[in-house]
C-alpha positions as CSV (number, residue, x, y, z in Angstrom):
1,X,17.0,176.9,-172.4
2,X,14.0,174.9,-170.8
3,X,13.4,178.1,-169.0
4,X,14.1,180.3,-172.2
5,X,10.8,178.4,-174.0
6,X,8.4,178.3,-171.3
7,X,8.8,182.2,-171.0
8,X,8.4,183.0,-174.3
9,X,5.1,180.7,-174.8
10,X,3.4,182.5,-171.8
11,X,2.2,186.0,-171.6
12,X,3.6,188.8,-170.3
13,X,1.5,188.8,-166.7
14,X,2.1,185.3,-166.6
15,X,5.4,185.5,-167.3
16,X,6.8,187.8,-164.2
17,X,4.5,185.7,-162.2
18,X,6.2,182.6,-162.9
19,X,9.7,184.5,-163.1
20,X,9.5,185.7,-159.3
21,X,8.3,182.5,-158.5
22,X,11.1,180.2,-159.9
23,X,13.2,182.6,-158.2
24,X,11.8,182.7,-155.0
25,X,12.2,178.9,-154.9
26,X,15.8,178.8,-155.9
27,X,16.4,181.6,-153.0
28,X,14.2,179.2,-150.3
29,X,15.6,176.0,-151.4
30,X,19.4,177.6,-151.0
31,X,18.7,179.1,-147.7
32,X,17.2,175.4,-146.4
33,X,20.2,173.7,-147.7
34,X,22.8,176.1,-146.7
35,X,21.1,177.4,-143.0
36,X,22.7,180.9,-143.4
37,X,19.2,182.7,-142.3
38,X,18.0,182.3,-138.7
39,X,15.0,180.2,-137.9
40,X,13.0,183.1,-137.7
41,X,12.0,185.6,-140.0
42,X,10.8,187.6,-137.3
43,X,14.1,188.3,-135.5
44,X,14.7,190.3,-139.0
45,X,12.0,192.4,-138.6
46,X,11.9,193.3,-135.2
47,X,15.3,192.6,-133.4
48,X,16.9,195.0,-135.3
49,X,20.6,194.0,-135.2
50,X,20.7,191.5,-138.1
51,X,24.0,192.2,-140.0
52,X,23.5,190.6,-143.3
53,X,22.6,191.3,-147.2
54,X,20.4,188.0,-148.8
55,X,18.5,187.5,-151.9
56,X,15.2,188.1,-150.5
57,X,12.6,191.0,-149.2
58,X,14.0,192.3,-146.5
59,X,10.9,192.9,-144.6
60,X,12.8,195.4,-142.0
61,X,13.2,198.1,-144.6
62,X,10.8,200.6,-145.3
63,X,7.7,198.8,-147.4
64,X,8.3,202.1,-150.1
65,X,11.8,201.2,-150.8
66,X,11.1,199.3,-153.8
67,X,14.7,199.6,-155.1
68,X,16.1,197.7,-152.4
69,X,13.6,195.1,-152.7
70,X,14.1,195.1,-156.2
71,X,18.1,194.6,-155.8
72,X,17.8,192.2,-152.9
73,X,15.5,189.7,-155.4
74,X,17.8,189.7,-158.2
75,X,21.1,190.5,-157.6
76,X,23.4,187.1,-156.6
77,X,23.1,185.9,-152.8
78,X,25.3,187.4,-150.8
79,X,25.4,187.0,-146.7
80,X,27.4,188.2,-143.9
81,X,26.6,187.0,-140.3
82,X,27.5,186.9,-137.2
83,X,26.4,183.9,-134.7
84,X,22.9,184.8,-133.5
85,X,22.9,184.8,-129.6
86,X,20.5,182.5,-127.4
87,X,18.4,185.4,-125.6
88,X,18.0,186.8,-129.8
89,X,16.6,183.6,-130.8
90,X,14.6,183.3,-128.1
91,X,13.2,186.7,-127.7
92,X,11.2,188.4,-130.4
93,X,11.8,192.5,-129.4
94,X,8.5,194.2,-129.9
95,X,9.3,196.8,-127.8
96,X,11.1,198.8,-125.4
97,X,10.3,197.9,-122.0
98,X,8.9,200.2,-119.0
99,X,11.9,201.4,-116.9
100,X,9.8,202.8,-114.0
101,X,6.3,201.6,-113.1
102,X,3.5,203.7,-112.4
103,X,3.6,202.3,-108.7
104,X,7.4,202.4,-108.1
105,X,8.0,202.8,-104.4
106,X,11.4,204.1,-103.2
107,X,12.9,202.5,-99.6
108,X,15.3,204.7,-98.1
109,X,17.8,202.3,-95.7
110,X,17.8,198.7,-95.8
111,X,18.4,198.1,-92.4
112,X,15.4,196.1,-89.8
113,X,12.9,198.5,-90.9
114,X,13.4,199.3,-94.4
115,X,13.7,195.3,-94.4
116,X,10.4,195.0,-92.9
117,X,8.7,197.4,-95.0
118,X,10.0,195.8,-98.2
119,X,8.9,192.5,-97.0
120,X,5.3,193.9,-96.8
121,X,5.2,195.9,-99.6
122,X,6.1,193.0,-102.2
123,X,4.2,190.0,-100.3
124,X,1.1,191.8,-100.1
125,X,1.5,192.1,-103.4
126,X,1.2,196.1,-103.3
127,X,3.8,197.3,-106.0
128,X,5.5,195.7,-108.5
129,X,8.3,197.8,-108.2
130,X,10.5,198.6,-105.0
131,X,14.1,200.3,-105.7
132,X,16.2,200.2,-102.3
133,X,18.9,202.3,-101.8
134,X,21.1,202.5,-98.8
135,X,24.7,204.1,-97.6
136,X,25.9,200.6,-97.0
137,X,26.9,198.7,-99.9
138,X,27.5,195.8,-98.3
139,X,24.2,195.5,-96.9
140,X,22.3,196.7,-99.6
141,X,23.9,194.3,-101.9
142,X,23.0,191.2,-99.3
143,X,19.5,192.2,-98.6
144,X,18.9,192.7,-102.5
145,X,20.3,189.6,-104.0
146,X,18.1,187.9,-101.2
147,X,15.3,189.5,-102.5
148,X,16.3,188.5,-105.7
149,X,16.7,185.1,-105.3
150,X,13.2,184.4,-104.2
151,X,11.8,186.3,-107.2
152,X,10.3,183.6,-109.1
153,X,8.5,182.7,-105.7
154,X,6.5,186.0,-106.0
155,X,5.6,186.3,-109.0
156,X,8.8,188.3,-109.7
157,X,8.1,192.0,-108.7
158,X,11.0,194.3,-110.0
159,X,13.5,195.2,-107.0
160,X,16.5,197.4,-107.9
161,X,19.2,198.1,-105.4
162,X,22.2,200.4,-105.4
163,X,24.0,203.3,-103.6
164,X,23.2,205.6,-106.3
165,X,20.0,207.7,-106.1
166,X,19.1,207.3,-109.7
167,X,17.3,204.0,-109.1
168,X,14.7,206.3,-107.6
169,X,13.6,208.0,-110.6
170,X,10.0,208.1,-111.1
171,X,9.1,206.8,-108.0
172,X,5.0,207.1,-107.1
173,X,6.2,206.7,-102.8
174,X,8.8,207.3,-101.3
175,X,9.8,206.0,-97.8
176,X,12.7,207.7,-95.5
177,X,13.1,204.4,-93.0
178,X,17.1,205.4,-92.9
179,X,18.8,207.5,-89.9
180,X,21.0,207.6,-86.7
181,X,19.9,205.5,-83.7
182,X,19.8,207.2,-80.3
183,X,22.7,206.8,-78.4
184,X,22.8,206.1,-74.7
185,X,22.9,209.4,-72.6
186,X,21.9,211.1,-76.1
187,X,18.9,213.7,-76.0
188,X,16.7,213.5,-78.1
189,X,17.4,216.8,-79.5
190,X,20.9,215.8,-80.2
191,X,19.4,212.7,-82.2
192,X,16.9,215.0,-84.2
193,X,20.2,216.9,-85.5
194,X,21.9,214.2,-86.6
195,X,19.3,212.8,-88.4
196,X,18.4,216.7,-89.9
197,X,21.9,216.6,-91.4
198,X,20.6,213.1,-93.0
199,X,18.2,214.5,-94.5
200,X,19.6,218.1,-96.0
201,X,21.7,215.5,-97.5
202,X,19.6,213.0,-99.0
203,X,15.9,214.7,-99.5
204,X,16.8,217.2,-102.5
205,X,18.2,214.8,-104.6
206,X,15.3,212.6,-104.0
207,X,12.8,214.9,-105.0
208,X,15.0,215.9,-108.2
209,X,14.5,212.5,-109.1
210,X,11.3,212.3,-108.8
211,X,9.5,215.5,-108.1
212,X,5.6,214.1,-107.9
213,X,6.6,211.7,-105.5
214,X,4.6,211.6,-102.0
215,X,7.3,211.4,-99.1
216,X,6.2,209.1,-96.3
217,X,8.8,209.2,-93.3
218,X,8.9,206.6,-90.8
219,X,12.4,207.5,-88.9
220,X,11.8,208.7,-85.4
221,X,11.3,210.9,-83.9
222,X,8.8,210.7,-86.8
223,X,6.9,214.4,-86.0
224,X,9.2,216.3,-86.3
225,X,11.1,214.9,-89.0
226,X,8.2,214.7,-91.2
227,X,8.2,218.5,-90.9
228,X,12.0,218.7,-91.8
229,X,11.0,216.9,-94.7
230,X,8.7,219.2,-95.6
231,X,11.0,222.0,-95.0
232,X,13.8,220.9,-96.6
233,X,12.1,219.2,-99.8
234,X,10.0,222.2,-100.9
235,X,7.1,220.1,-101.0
236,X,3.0,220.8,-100.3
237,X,2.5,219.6,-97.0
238,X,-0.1,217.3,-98.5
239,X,2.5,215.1,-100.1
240,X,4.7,214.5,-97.0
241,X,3.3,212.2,-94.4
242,X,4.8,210.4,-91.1
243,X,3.3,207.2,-90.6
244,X,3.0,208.6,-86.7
245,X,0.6,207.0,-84.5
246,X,-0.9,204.3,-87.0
247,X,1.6,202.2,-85.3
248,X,0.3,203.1,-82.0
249,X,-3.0,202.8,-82.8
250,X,-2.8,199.3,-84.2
251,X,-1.3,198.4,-81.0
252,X,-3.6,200.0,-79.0
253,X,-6.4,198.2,-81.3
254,X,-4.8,195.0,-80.4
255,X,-4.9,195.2,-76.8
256,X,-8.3,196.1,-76.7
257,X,-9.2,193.8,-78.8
258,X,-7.3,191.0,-76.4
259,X,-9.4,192.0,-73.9
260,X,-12.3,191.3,-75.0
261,X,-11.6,188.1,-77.0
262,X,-12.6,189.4,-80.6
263,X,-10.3,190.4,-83.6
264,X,-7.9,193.4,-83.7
265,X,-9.9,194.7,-87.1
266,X,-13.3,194.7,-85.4
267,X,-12.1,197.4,-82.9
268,X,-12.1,200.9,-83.8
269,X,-9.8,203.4,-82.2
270,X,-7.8,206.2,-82.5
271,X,-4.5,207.4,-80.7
272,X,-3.4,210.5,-81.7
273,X,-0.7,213.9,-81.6
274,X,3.4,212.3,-81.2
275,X,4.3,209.4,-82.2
276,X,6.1,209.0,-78.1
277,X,5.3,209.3,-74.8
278,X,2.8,212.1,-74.8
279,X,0.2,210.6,-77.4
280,X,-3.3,210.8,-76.6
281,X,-5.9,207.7,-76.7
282,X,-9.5,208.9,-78.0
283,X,-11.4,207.1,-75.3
284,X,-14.4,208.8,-76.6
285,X,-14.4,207.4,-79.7
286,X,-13.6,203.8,-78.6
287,X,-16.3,201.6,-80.5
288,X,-17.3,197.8,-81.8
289,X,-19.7,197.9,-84.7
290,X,-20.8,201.5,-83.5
291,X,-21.5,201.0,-80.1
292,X,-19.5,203.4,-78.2
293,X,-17.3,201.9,-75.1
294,X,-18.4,205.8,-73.5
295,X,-22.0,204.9,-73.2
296,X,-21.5,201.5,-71.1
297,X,-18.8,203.2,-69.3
298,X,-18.6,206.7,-69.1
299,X,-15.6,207.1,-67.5
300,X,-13.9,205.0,-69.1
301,X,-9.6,206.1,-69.8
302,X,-9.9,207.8,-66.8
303,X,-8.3,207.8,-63.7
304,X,-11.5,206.6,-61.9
305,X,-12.2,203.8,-64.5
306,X,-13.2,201.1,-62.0
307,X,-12.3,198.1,-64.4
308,X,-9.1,200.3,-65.2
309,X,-8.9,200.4,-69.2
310,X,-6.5,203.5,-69.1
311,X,-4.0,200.8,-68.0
312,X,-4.3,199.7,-71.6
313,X,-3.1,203.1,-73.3
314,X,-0.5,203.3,-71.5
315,X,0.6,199.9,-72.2
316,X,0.7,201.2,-75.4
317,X,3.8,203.3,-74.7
318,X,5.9,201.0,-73.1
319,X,5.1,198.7,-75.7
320,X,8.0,200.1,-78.4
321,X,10.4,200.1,-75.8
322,X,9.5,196.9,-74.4
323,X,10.2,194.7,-78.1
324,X,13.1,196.8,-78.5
325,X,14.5,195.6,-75.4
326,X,13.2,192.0,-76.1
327,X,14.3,191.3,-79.6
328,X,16.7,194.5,-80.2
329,X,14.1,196.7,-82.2
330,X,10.9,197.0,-83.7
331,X,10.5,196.7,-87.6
332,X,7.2,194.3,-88.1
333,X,4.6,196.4,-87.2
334,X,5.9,199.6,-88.6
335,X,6.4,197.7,-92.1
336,X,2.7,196.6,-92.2
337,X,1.7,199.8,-90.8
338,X,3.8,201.6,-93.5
339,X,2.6,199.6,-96.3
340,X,-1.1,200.2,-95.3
341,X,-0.1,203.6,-96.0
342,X,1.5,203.4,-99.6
343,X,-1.7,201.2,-100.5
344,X,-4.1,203.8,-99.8
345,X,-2.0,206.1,-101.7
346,X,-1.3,203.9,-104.7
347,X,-4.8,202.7,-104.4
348,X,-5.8,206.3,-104.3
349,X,-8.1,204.9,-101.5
350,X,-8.9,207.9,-99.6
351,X,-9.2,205.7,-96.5
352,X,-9.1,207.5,-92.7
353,X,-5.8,206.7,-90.6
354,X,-4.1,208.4,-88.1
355,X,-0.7,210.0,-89.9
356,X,1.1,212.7,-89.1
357,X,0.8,215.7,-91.1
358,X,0.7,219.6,-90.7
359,X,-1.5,220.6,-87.7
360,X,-1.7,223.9,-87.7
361,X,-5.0,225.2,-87.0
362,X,-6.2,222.4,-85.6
363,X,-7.7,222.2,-82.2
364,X,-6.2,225.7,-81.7
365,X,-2.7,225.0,-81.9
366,X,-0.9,227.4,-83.3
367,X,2.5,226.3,-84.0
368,X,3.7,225.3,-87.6
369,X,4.5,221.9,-86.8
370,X,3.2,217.8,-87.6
371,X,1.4,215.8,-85.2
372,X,-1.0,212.7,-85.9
373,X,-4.5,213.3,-86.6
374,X,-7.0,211.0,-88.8
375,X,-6.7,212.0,-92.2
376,X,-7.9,210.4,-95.7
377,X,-5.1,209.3,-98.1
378,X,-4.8,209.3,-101.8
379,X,-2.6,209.6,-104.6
380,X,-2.0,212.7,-103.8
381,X,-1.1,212.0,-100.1
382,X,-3.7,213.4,-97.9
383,X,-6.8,214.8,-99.0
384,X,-8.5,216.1,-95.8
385,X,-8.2,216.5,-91.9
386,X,-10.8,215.3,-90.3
387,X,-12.6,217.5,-88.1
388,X,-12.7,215.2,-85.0
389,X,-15.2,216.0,-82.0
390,X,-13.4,215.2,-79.2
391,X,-13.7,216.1,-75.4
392,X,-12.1,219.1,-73.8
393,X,-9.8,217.0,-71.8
394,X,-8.6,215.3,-75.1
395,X,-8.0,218.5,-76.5
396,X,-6.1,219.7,-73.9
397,X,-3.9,216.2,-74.2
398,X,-3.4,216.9,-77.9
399,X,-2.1,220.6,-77.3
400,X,0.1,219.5,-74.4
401,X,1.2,216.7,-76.9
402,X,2.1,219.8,-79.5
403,X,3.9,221.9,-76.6
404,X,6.3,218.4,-76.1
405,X,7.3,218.3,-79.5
406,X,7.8,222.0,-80.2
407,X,9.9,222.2,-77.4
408,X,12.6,220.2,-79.3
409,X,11.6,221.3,-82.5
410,X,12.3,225.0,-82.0
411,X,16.1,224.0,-81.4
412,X,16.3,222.8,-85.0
413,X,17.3,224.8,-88.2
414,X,15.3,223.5,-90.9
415,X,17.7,225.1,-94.0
């Protein structure tokens, strides 16, 4: 009756003002005694799984449905629920998150190496996002949860792990660190089989998944399985890349640098051709803030070297085999050498290493093969060959070099 008298006294404008407003208060001041709403109003309009019909706007409708804002102010409350979880009151959903990142990088085997690559490639801080997948579930699974564990440590970068290719999807890099082991008494021919039949298997699902992905193998022997991957996958030759002699070079960096008693990033100098026992050592290019070892010494890397620095490339050769022997294998240096690699390519960097890549052409060999030469990397993978001026005795290393490695090759089927 009160209400009756004080609506009839007013005007109409007035009137529906002070009609919604009595209203809305009656709704508010049930809702605060009775708690049947959420904290939140904006659960309601953005979680999108609220179950329930109240006597209010319902502000997750569409704004031109004025009929069901007209029914939910003025028919009787009525409200069905169901008890709101913890991770829905605490998290407002404003969107659907990003599956795959822009710089998702694929490791292929999670044993030492792939390990040891990982390890680099998320405490540099060079991705984000690193999906392992492996044949071993066992191991995957241990190596993973590890990882895991120590997430909040890093400032949580994303690492998936599973048997099942599908975690690869959309991946900007991917690594090939997985294959067979030589065997004692086993050739290496015998070895690059086995590991061929790896990768028929593996490599065309990979690139299904993600077919703008760069391939970047690091399994040995690395040459010529970087052109099986090539082969195989379908792929420019641009966009597949063995990390090759990087590693080699960053040793032979190092011992030169040791030598002289200054630090391994201040030497510059190149090994190139396999990633084994024939590699060749630029001596000629050998330098320290530009000054050129070849005009102190110009014989130096040769036999008749009187202070004997060829000792040093060749130390570089035994020096694989050497940690292998000590500590069972070698995985450090390749996983920094690797991940220097899928920086300049997520970086789009276009810095100069030594990678192996399609050679053909080059220094007039003529076989459709992958040795190491310097190249710049990008997005893309690489970008350009350099044209290197090297000495006729060098060049005649690199092509004895190819001859090594297409000797074994030629004994492979590709397809």
């Amino acid at each position: 009756m009160v209400l009756s008298r004080m609506l009839s006294s007013l005007p109409l404008p007035k009137y529906l003002k002070c009609s919604i407003h009595l209203i809305s208060r009656r709704n508010l001041s049930n809702k605060h005694f009775n708690r049947t709403l959420p904290p939140t109003i904006l659960k309601d309009i953005f979680g999108g799984n609220v179950k329930k019909k109240v006597a209010s706007a319902d502000f997750g409708k569409d704004a031109s449905a004025g009929s069901d804002f007209q029914r939910a102010t003025f028919l009787p409350e009525i409200s069905y629920f169901r008890q709101p979880c913890l991770k829905e009151e605490l998290l407002c959903k404003f969107s659907e998150p990003v599956q795959d990142c822009c710089h998702k990088v694929t490791v292929v085997g999670s044993g030492m190496v792939g390990v040891a690559i990982v390890n680099a490639l998320i405490f540099q801080k060079i991705t984000a996002h690193v999906a392992m997948v492996d044949a071993f579930p066992k191991k995957l699974e241990g190596e993973g949860m590890d990882y895991c564990h120590g997430l909040s440590l890093i400032e949580s970068p994303r690492i998936d792990f599973d048997t099942d290719f599908c975690i690869t999807s959309n991946s900007k890099v991917i690594v090939l660190a997985a294959g067979a082991r030589q065997m004692k008494g086993e050739s290496r021919l015998d070895l690059v089989q086995r590991n061929s039949e790896i990768l028929k298997s593996i490599i065309p699902t990979l690139v299904g998944y993600s077919p703008n992905a760069v391939i970047l193998v690091v399994s040995n022997p690395v040459d010529i399985l970087s052109w099986l991957t090539w082969k195989i996958s379908g792929l420019p030759a641009s966009r597949v890349i063995g990390t090759g002699t990087h590693v080699d070079s960053a040793r032979f960096r190092f011992l030169i640098a040791d030598r002289l008693g200054i630090a391994p990033s201040s030497v510059h100098a190149t090994i190139i051709g396999e990633h084994g026992d024939s590699q060749v050592p630029l001596w000629s290019g050998v330098n320290v803030a530009g000054v050129q070892f070849r005009d102190i010494l110009p014989n130096i890397g040769l036999e008749t070297d009187e202070e004997r620095w060829y000792e040093l490339s060749k130390e570089v050769v035994r020096l694989g085999p050497t940690v292998r022997c000590l500590k069972g294998y070698t995985n450090t240096t390749i996983g920094l050498a690797t991940a220097d690699i899928v920086r300049a390519i997520l970086n789009n960097t276009q810095r100069v290493m030594p990678v192996s890549t399609l050679i053909q052409g080059h220094h007039e060999v003529c076989h459709e093969m992958f040795l190491s030469l310097p190249c710049s990397i990008g997005e893309q993978g690489i970008t350009n060959i350099i044209r290197m001026r090297i000495t006729e005795y060098e060049k005649k290393l690199f092509q004895t070099s190819a001859n090594v490695v297409f000797n074994v090759q030629k004994g492979i089927k590709a397809v």
